[in-house]
N, C-alpha and C positions, 0 to 999 in steps of 0.2 A: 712070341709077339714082341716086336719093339716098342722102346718107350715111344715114338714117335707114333704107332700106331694109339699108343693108348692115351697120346695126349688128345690124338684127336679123336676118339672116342666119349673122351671126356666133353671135351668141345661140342656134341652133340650134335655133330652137320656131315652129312651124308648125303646129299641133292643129287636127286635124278640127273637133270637137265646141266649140270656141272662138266659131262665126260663125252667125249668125242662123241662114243656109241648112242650114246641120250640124245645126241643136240641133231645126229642119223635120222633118231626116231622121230624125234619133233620135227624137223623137216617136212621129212615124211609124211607125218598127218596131216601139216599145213598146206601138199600137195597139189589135196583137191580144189584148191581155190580157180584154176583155171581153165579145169569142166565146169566148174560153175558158172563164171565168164562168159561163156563161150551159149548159155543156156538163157540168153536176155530176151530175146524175142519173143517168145511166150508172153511174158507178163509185160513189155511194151505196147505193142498188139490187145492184150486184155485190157487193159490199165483203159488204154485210148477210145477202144469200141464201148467198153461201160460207162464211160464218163460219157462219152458222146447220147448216149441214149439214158441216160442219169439226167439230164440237159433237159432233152428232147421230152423226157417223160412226164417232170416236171412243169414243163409249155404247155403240153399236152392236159395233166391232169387239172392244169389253170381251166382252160379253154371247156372240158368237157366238165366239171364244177365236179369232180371227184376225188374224193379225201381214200377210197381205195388205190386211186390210183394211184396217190401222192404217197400214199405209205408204202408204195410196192415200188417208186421210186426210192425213198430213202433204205427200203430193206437192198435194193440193188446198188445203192452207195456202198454199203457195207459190203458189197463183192468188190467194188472199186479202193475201199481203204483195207479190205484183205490181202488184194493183189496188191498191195504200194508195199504192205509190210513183209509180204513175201523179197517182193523184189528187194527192199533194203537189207532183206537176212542173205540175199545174194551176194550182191555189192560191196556190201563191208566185208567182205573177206575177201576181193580183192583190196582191200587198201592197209599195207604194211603197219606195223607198228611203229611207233618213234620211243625219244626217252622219255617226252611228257608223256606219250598216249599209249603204255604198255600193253595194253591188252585191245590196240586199234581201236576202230569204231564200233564194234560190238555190242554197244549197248545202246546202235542207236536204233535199233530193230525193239528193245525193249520201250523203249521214249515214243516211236510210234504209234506200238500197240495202247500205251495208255490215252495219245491221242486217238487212238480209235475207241476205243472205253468212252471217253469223255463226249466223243461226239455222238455215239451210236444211244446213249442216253440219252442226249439234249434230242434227236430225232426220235426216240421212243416216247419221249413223253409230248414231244410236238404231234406225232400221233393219236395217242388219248387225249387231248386236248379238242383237235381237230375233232375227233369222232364223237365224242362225248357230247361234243355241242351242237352237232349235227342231228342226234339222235335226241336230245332235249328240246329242240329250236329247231328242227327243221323248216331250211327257208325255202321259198318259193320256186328257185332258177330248178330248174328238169337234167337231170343227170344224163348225159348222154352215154348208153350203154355199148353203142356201136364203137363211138371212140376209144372205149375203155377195152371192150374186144379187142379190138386190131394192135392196139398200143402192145397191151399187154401179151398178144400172142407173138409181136415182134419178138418182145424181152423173151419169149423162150427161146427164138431163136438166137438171140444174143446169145442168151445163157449156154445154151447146148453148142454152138460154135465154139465159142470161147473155150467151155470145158473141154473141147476136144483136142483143143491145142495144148493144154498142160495134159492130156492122154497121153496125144503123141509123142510130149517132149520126155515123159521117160515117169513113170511112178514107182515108188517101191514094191518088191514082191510081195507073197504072202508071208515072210518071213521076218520082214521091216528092215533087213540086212542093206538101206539106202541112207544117209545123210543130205543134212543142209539142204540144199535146192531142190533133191526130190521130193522130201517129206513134203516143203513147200509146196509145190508140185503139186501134190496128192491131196493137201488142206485144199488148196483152191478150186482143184478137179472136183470135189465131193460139195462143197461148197455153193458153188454153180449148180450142181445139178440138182439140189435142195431148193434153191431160188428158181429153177425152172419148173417145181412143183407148186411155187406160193402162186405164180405166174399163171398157172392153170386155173387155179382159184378164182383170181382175178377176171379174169375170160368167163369164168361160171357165171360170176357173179354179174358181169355187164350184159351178159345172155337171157340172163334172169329179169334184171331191172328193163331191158327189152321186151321182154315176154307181159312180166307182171304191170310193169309201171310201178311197182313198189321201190321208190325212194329210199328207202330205210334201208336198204341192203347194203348200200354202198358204204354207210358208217360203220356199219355192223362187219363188213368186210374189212375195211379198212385199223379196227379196234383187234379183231384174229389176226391180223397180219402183223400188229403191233406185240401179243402176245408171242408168235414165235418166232420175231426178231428178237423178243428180248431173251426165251424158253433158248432158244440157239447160242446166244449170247454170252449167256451165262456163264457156261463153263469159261469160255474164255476169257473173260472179267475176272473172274475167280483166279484164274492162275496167273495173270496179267499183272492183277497186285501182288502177290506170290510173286511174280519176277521181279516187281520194283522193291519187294524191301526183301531182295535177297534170301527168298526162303528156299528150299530147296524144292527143284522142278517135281510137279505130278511123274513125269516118266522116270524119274528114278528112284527105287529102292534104296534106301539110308540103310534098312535094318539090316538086307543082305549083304551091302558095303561093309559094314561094321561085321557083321559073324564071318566076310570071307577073310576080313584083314586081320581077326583075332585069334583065326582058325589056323593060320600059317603058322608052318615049321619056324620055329628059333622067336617067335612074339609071346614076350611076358607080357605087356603091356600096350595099351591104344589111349590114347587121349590127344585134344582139340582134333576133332574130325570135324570140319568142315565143308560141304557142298554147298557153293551157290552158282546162280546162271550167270554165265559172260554175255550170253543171246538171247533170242528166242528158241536159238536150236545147239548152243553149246553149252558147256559144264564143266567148273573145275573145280579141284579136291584140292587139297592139304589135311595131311596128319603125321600127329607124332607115333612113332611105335618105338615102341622099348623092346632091347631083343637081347638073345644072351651072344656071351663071347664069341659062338663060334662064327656068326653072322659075319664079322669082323676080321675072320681070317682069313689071308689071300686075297682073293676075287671073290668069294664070297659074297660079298654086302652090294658089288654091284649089279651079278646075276640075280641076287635078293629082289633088288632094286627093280629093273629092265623086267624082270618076271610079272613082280603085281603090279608094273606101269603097264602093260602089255595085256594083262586081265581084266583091268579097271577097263581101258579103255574099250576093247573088244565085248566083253562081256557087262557091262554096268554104264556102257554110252558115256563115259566119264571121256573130254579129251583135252584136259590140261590136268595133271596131277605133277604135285610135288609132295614129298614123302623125306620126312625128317627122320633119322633114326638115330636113336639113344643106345646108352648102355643102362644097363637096370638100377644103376642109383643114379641116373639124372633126376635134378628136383624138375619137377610141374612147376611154370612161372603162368603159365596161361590159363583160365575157364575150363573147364575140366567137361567133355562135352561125351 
């Protein structure tokens, strides 16, 4: 080995992304951005027919004095701010990086989704509000069950058209072996067709309040609708803030990251691993690994290198990694993770 070799060994900087064949592979990953592009219709089209009948539904549940109906429009907003944050997890990967904005827009897919958090709360609880003083105070004006019918059997039609166009536009297999705009895709397809079930409810329940004349039903409907708007919700709030302070995504495995990169030939050592989300639908690592001398001989360190950037990414959904390698007396400066 030369001293040159061992100076920079010493120096402790071995970077992927530093070498012809790396900056290939990154390319390469960034690829996909213009099948994505080219996939806008779907969720333009969505975006536009929910909001239009989001509008409509709301006139609507004015006019027929129903708080079911009103909650089965805001549960149907939530399809409408679904599809926005889908499409923005589109769109920003069309839009390049700069030097202030290294990692693009990326995270403004994350910034919506808390906007959708924030609102789909202040609508949950405009819900039990509504309901709750319905069912306490019920006032005199007569629920009209007919208009509640027809409204609400439109929305399934809404729902089920719509879904069918993120059908057609392409979902992942049973494998999940899809990125970016399908998974989107495939949230918003599933999504819809969950709301063309509350929607049915809906229709029950105006069918009902036709038949019976019982008033009560429509709060009482409208209070279960507010239930699992929020039982739906959940999860995604949950991981929502998880993306805002950088914690590491639900779909990816730390533990298995960690035993596969500790497991590898020539690593004495692993420390600051860290994962957090770029997106809603991307992920990127850095870590240091300590490794012995032979790592460092030849080419070596770079097939090292290209090897676990190429595992991470295919097998652990990882697609920005950068990987520091040491020699086994480098000091640890950083958190020891």
């Amino acid at each position: 080995m030369t001293n040159d070799q061992g100076d920079n060994r010493q120096n402790a900087a071995v970077h992927a992304p530093r070498t012809p064949s790396q900056q290939e592979i990154h390319e390469h990953h960034h690829g996909h951005a213009a099948p994505q592009q080219l996939s806008q219709k779907p969720y333009i089209i969505g975006i536009t027919v929910n909001l239009i009948f989001v509008l409509s539904e709301l006139v609507f549940a004015k006019i027929a004095h129903s708080t079911a109906l009103f909650a089965d429009a805001f549960h149907n907003l939530s399809d409408v701010l679904a599809l926005v944050i889908a499409w923005l997890a589109v769109l920003v990967f069309a839009i390049k990086a700069t030097k202030k904005k290294t990692y693009g827009w990326h995270n403004v897919s994350i910034l919506a989704s808390i906007f959708n958090m924030v609102l789909l709360l202040f609508a949950v609880g405009t819900i039990f509000i509504e309901g709750v003083r319905d069912l306490i105070s019920p006032g005199q004006v007569h629920t009209n069950g007919t208009i509640i019918t027809i409204v609400a059997a439109i929305g399934i039609v809404v729902n089920l058209s719509t879904a069918l166009l993120f059908k057609v536009s392409g979902t992942p297999d049973e494998h999940g072996h899809q990125h970016g705009q399908d998974l989107n895709a495939k949230t918003a397809y599933l999504h819809l067709l969950s709301d063309a079930g509350v929607s049915i409810g809906v229709i029950l329940a105006g069918w009902l309040i036709d038949l019976t004349g019982w008033q009560l039903i429509d709060p009482i409907v409208s209070l279960i609708i507010g239930v699992i708007i929020l039982a739906s919700a959940w999860p995604v709030m949950r991981e929502t803030v998880n993306l805002a302070i950088n914690a590491v995504p639900e779909a990816v495995d730390e533990v298995a990251i960690s035993e596969y990169l500790v497991n590898q030939e020539g690593v004495l050592a692993m420390h600051d691993l860290h994962i957090w989300p770029l997106s809603t639908t991307e992920t990127a690592l850095t870590v240091h690994l300590s490794v012995d001398d032979n790592v460092f001989d030849d080419d070596h360190g770079q097939e090292f290198l290209t090897r676990i950037e190429d595992d991470l990414k295919a097998d652990f959904a990882i697609q920005h990694v950068t990987i520091q390698l040491e020699a086994a007396e480098h000091k640890e400066n950083c958190n020891v993770i």
